[in-house]
N, C-alpha and C positions, 0 to 999 in steps of 0.2 A: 059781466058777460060770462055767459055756462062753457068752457073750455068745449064740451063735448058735445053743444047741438047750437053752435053761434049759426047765426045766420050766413057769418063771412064763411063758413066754410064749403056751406051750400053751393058759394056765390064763384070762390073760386076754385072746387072742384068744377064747375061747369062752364069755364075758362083751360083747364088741363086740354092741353090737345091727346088725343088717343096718341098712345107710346110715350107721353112725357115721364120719364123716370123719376121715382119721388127716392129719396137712398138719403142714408145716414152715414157719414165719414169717422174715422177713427184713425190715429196711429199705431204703431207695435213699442214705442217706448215710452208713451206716454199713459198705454192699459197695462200691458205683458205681464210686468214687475217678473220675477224669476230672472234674475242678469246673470243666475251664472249656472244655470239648470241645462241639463242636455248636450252638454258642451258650449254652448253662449260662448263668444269672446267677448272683451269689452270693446265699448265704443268711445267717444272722444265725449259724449255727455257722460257717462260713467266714472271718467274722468273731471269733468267739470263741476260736476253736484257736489263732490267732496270740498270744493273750495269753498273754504269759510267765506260767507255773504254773497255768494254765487245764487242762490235761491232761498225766497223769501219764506221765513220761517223754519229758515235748513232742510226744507222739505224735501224726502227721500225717493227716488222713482223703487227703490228694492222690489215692493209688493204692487206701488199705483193700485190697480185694480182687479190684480192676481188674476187676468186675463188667461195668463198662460195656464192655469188649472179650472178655470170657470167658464173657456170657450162656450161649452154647451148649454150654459144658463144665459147666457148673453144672445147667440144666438135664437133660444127661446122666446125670449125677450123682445128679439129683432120681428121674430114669426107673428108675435102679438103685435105689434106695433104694423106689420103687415107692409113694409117698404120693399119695395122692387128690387132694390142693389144696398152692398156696403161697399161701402169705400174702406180697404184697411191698408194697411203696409206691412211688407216682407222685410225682417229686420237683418240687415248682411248680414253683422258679425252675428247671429243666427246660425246662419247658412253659410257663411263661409267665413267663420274665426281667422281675426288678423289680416282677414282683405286679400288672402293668396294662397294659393296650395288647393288641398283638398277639403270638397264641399261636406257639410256634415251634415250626414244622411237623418239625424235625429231632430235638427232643425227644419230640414225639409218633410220631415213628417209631422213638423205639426201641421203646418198650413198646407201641405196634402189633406189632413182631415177636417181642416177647417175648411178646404174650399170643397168638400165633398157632403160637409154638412150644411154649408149656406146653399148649394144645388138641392143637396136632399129637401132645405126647406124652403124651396122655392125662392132663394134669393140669390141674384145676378152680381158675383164675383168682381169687383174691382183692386185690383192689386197695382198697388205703386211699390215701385222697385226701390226708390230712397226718399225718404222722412226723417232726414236728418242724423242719423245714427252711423255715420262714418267710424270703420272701425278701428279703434285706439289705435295699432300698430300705424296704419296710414297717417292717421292724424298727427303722428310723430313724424313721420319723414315728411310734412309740411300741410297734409292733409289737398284740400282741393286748391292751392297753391301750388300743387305741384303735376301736373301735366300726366303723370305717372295715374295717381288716380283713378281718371277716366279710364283708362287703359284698364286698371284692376277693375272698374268698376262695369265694363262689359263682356268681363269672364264673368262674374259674377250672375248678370241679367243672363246671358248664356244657358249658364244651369238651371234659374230659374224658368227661362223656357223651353228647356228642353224637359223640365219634370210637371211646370204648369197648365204647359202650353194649350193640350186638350181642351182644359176647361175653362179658362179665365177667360170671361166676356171683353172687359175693359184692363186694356193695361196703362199706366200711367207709370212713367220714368223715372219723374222726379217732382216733388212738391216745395216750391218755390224757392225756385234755384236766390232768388233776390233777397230771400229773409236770411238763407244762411249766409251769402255773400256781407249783408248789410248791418245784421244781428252778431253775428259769427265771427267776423273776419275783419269785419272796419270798425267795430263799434265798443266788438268785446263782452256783450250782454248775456250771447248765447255764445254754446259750445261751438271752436273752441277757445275761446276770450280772446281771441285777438285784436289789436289796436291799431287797425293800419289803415285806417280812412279812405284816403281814393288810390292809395297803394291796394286795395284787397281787389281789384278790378281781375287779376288773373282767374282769382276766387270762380268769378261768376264767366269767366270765359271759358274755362277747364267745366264747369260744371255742363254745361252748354253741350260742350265736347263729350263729355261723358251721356248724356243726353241722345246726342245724334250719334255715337256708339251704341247704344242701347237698343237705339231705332233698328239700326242695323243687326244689330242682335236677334231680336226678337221676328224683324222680318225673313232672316234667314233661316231661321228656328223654324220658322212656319207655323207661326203663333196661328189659332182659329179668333182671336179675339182684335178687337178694336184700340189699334195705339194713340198713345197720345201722352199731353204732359200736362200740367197744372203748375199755376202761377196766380203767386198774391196782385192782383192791379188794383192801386190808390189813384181814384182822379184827382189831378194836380191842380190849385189855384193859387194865384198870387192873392197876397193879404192886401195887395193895394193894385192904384193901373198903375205905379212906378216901374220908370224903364227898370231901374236894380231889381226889382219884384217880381218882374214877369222871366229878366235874367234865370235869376236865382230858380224861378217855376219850371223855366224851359230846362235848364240845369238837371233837375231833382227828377224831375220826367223821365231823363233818361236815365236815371241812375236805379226808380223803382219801378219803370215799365217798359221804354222804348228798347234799352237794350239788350234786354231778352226777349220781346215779341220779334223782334224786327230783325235778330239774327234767326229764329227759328224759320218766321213765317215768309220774312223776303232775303235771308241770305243774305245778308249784309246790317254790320253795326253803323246807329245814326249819328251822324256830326255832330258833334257838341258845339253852342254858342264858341264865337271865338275867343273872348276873354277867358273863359274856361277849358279851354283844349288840352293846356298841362295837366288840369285833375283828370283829363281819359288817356294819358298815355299809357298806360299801364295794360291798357288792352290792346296796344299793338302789336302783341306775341302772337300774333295769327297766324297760321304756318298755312301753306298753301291746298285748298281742299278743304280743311276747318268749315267756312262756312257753309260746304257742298254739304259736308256731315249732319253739320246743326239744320238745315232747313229740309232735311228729307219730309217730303208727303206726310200729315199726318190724318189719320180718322177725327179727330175730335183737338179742340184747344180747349182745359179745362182754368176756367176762370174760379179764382178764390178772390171773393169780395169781403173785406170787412168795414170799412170806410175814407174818407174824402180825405188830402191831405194841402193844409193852404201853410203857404210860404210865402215868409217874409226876410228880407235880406237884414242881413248882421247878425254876427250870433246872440244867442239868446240863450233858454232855460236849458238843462243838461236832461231835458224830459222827453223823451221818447214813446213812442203808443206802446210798448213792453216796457219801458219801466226810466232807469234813469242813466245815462250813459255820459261820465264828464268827458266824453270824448268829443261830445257833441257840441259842446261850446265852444268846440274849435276851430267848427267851419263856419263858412261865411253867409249861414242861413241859418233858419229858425221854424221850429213851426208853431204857426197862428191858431191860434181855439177857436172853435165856431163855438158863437155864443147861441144861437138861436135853435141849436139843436138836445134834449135829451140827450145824455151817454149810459153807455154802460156801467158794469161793474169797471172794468179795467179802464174805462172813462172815457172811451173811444166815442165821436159822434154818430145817434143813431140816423142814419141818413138816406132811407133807401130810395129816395131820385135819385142818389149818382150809381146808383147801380143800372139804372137807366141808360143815363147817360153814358157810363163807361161803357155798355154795349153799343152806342150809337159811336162812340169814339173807335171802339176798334172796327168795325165794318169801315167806320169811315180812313182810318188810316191803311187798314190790309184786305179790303175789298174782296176779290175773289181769293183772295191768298188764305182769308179768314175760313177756316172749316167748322162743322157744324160744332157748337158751342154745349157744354157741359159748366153749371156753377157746380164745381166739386168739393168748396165749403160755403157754408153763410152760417152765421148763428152769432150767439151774445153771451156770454155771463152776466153775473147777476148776484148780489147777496145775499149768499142764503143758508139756512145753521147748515152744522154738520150732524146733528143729528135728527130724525126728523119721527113723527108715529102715523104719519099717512102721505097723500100728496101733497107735492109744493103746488103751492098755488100762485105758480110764476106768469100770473097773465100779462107779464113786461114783455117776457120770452115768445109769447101766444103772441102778444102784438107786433112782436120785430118779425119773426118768420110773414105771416101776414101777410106783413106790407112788402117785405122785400120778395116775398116768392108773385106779390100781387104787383108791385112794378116792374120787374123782369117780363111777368107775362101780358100787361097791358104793352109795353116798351115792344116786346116782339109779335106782338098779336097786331091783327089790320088795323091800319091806321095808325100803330104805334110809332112811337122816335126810331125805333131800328127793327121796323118788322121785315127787315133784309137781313136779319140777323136767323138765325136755324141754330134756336136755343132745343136745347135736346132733356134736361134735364135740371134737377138744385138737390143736392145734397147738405145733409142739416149735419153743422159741426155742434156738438157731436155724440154719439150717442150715450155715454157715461160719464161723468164728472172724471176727470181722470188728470194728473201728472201735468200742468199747464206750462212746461219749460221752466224760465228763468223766477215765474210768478208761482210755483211750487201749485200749492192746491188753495191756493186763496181765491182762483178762477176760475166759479161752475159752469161750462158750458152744455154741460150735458140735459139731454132729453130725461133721463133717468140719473137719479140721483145717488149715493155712492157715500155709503157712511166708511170712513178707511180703516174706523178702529175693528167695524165689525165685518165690512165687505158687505153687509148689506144693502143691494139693490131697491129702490123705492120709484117706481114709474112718475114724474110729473105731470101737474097738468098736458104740461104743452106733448108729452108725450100722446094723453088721449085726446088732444087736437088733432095731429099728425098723423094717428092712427085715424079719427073721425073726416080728414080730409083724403088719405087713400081712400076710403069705404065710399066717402060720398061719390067721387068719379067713378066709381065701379056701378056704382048706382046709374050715374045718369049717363054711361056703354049703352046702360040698358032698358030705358025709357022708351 
């Protein structure tokens, strides 16, 4: 298949409803590199990456993708590739070193010129306010553990909209308050290693809070843009119909989706099974108003899909979809391999009907509460060198976007499983090979490809897919 004139692209640019936004996602510590340029303070991953066996291959975020000196090539890059929106992230310790005090004005001018050259080049600004890079000094007085956090953490949103505010189309809060709660905090994988299993639940309540501070931030700011948050959702199955099976599913539900949609969107945390009620104590630090804060109104719910998660009771292997965590042998569940599916590089199953289906899950659990829908990441890694002398020719990459931007839109289109769903857009994670967390750079997700020794940039196929699927809807506006 010719990446650049397949027929699928034909077929589903003229499926694209007018206004559906096509955009590329990125974060600030996983391209930036420069951690200690302009005044940068460190963050609680700056701290993490130095731990021996913390990241695979010792791989360093220092440079990533030298983002921070190469904005205007990337952006270029972005202009070719012709996508409507990026999705990037405002790194705190950035803009305000050590999480308190006074904001640094050298910080906030980068992404003043960054968000005045993705205007300049015709593309629709999405700024998320946190992507993981909580800044070190916080992350020592207990990080989002501690209550306090949020609190610094909507001074912070503050300043960012008091200097963004003008221009930034889509604002997004926070990206997946559940990966660092679950990665971060219980598991120990990600920054900042901690090992406290269904102890880390304040993790993701505090986070929540900070969240619905931000809301209130930014609406009192007088932001001109569209708020909203972004959240990883796995649809949940039991590995068998055993009563322990579906326990343990119902369990796990709320631990990587219901209890963050359901504080956001209805204002209230869901019961857990009763045999399991002791693992959610931990979230009963609810102070009164908490959940008025977390469910304020929002413009948009942005959904981050990677894949399906089935569970089987007893513990099991210590393998996690990031990597390997012996923390995980500790609990009283496991997760089951889908045999029948393809994976990725990072071996995740490629599966794009539950993306489907998770859109039909949440209409059907948060009904009118659910607001129009945003996918704000989807994509894959993939094996592929590190050095390269033209295009990769990732047609694996070319076929996972595909399918999964091509079952979102049958799924919400008439007749679909959830065309009561008001999908608004799919952002492609992401747009440069770049700094993959805990899995260093052994995981290429990017559109364009990214040699680290040289920093050269090299467009992929699937880049002139992506590019060839903007152009084709523009084409047939105008038929």
């Amino acid at each position: 298949m010719n990446a650049r004139d397949s027929g699928s692209v034909e077929d589903l640019a003229a499926r694209l409803r007018p206004g559906f936004t096509l955009g590329v996602a990125a974060a600030a510590f996983q391209i930036e590199g420069s951690l200690t340029a302009d005044g940068r303070g460190p963050s609680g991953w700056d701290a993490f990456y130095e731990k021996p066996g913390a990241i695979v291959d010792g791989g360093s975020p220092a440079v990533a993708c030298d983002h921070y000196n190469r904005a205007d090539e990337d952006i270029a890059l972005m202009q070719e590739l012709g996508v409507d929106s990026y999705r990037f992230s405002l790194s705190w310790p950035r803009i305000q070193p050590g999480g308190k005090g006074a904001v640094n004005q050298r910080g906030l001018d980068f992404y003043d010129r960054l968000i005045d050259k993705l205007l300049a080049a015709g593309i629709s600004p999405m700024a998320t306010l946190y992507h993981w890079d909580t800044p070190l000094e916080l992350e020592h007085a207990g990080g989002w553990m501690n209550r306090d956090t949020a609190e610094r953490f909507a001074v912070y949103c503050e300043a960012a909209a008091e200097r963004f505010g003008d221009r930034v189309e889509y604002w997004v809060t926070m990206n997946e308050p559940v990966s660092v709660t679950v990665q971060g905090y219980a598991l120990g994988v990600h920054a900042p290693g901690r090992e406290l299993l269904f102890d880390s639940l304040p993790a993701a309540h505090h986070q929540l809070l900070g969240h619905g501070m931000a809301v209130r931030a930014l609406r009192s700011a007088g932001v001109k843009g569209q708020i909203g948050v972004s959240n990883m959702h796995s649809p949940v199955e039991p590995a068998s119909n055993s009563l322990a099976d579906r326990l343990m599913t119902q369990a796990l539900d709320l631990i990587l989706n219901r209890i963050y949609a359901d504080a956001i969107l209805l204002g209230q945390y869901p019961k857990p099974p009763l045999p399991m009620k002791p693992w959610f104590r931990s979230l009963g630090t609810v102070h009164d108003g908490d959940l008025e804060l977390i469910s304020q109104p929002l413009d948009f719910y942005g959904l981050n899909y990677y894949y399906p998660v089935k569970v089987a009771a007893g513990p099991g292997p210590a393998e996690i979809p990031t990597g390997r965590s012996p923390e995980m042998s500790k609990v009283p569940f496991h997760l089951a391999a889908y045999q029948e599916y393809e994976t990725t590089g990072f071996g995740w199953p490629v599966a794009p009907e539950y993306l489907a289906l998770l859109l039909r899950e949440m209409k059907d659990r948060y009904g009118e509460a659910l607001p129009p829908v945003y996918i704000t990441e989807g994509g894959a890694s993939f094996p592929e060198p590190g050095h390269v002398d033209g295009p990769v020719q990732d047609t694996n990459r070319i076929t996972y976007l595909a399918e999964h931007i091509g079952h979102a839109l049958t799924a919400t289109g008439p007749g679909g499983i959830a065309e009561d769903v008001d999908l608004r857009g799919y952002y492609v994670w992401t747009l440069l090979d770049n700094f993959e967390w805990a899995a260093g750079y052994s995981q290429r997700f990017g559109l364009i490809h990214v040699d680290f020794e040289t920093q050269e940039r090299t467009p992929k196929d699937s880049f002139y897919w992506y590019r060839a699927l903007g152009r084709a809807r523009h084409h047939h506006r105008h038929i």
